[in-house]
C-alpha positions, 0 to 999 in steps of 0.5 A, spaced: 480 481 540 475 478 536 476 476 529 471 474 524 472 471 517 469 474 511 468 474 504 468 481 500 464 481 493 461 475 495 456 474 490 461 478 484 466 476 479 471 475 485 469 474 491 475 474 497 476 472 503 478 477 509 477 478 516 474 483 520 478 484 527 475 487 533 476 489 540 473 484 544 469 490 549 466 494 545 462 499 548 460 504 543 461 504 535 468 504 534 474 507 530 475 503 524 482 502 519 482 499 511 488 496 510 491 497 502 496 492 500 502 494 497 505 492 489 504 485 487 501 479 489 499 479 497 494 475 502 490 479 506 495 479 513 501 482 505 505 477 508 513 478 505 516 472 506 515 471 515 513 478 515 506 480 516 505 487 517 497 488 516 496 481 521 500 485 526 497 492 526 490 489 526 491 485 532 495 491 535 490 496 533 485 492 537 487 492 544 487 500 543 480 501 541 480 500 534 478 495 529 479 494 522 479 489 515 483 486 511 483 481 505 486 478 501 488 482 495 485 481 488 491 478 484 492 473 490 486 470 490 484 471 483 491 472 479 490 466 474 483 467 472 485 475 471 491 474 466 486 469 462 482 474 461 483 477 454 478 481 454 480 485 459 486 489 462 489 489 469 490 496 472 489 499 479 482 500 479 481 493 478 487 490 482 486 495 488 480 501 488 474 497 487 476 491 492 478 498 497 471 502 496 467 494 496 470 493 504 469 500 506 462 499 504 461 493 508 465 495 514 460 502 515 454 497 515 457 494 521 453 497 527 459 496 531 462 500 527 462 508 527 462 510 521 464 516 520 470 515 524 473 510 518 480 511 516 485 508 510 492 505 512 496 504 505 502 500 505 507 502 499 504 503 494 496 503 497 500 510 501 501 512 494 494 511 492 490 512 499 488 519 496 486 517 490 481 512 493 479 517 497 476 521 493 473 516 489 468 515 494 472 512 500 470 519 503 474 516 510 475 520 516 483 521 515 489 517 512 494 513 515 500 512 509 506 508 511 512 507 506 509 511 501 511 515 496 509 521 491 512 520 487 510 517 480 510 508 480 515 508 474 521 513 477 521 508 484 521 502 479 526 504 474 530 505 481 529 498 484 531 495 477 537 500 477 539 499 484 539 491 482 543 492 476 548 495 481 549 489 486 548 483 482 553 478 481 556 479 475 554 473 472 547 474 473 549 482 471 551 479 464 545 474 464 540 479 467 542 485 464 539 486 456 531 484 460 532 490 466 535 494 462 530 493 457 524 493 461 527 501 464 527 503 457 520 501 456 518 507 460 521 512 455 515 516 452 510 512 456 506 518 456 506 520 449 502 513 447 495 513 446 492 508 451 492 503 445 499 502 444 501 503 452 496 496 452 500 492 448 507 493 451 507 487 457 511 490 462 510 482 466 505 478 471 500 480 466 501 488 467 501 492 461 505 500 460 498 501 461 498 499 469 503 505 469 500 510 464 493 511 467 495 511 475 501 516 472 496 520 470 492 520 477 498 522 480 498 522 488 499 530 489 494 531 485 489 529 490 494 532 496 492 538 493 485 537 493 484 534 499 484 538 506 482 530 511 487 529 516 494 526 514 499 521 519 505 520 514 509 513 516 516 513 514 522 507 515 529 510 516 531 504 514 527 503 508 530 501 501 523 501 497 522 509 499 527 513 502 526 519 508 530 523 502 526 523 496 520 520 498 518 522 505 521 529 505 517 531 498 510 529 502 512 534 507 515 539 502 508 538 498 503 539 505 507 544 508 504 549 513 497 543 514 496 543 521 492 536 520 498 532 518 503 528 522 510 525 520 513 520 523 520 516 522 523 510 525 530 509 527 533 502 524 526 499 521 525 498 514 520 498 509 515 493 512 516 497 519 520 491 522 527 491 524 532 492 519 539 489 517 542 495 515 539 500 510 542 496 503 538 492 498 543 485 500 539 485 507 532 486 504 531 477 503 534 477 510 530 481 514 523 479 511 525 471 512 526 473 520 520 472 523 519 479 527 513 483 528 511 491 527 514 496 533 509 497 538 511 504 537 508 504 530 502 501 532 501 505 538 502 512 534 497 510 529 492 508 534 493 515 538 493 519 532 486 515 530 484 517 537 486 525 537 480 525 530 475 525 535 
């Protein structure tokens, strides 16, 4: 493979380091894949402790064929800078879309690049918003949505905080409990609040009830219902973020009958598609401070699928 660092938005507001990953033979223009970040603060590989999934699909993808880019995310790079600005509110288009839109951009100019085979890979909650982008102008070949979910980015955060609650140590619990329990119950009426009021209620790291509201208010299956493009939907059985259950299984209730999307799930790996130590919240820490790679089989899926577009 060829890897070759880049810098998006170079002359803008926020300019952030990234690479691009080729195959090393190219003999055509070749397919390509976006990479989106999950929640949260991440560098361009969305290292989770010694996990790092978008390193190892862009690797992985290029010896089938297929090329990519990732960067670092705006709030990684930029988060400081970002909070100290009163003047301005953090919300998904800021955090992830615009930054999305400005590398597909760049990697449609690359004439090594077919630029009408260029797909979306959304992680977690860039799954969640891989269609939204898409429809405001990523206009990509298809979608590849790993660890999604479609349903609202509060109900899975309420869950997190409660499966929390659950297993902490009582101490902790009695310490912890006041804040969560807090932090939940400012998601009642969220959307009874005017955009206003939602901006004044801090949620943390910066992020406003707004963050919550406006992409609430772009919910994912909105845009599932409009868009007829081709679909791979990845899912971990043993995933603590998002489950087969209630997330997986409702992607597949809400596209049901559309020939053009394919459904994967994988025994023993989890939320970063890596193995797992047993599908609870305890292991989670374990499994990410492992040094361990993604499946071949997941990587091999993605590009066999990509491959199957033509």
């Amino acid at each position: 493979m060829i890897e070759e660092k880049i810098i998006l938005n170079k002359d803008g507001e926020y300019p952030l380091n990234g690479k691009l990953t080729l195959p090393d033979t190219i003999d055509k223009p070749c397919p390509a894949v976006v990479f989106v970040h999950g929640s949260g603060s991440s560098n361009m590989d969305e290292k989770i402790v010694s996990v790092t999934p978008f390193k190892d699909l862009a690797q992985g993808l290029a010896e089938y064929g297929v090329a990519s880019i990732r960067y670092d995310k705006r709030t990684f790079a930029h988060g400081k800078k970002m909070m100290k600005d009163k003047s301005k509110i953090i919300t998904i288009k800021e955090e992830t879309i615009d930054d999305c839109l400005s590398a597909v951009e760049y990697i449609r100019k690359d004439p090594r690049i077919d630029p009408n085979r260029v797909y979306i890979v959304g992680h977690s909650m860039g799954a969640m918003l891989a269609p939204r982008i898409d429809a405001e102008g990523g206009n990509f070949a298809g979608m590849i949505m790993l660890a999604g979910t479609p349903r609202k980015l509060e109900e899975i955060v309420i869950d997190q905080l409660t499966q929390a609650l659950e297993i902490m140590h009582p101490f902790l619990k009695f310490l912890s409990q006041g804040k969560i329990r807090k932090m939940i119950k400012n998601f009642d009426g969220l959307y009874e609040l005017s955009d206003e009021e939602a901006k004044k209620i801090k949620y943390a790291g910066g992020i406003t009830m707004y963050y919550f509201k406006e992409m609430g208010e772009h919910p994912t299956p909105m845009y599932l219902e409009k868009t007829s493009k081709p679909m791979l939907i990845l899912q971990g059985e043993d995933d603590i973020q998002v489950s087969v259950e209630r997330d997986f299984q409702e992607y597949q209730r809400l596209l049901e009958g559309r020939a053009n999307v394919t459904y994967r799930v994988y025994t023993g790996l989890n939320h970063a598609f890596v193995q797992s130590q047993g599908s609870t919240i305890l292991n989670a820490t374990k499994e990410f401070s492992k040094a361990q790679n993604i499946g071949e089989n997941v990587i091999c899926d993605i590009a066999n699928w990509i491959q199957e577009q033509e």
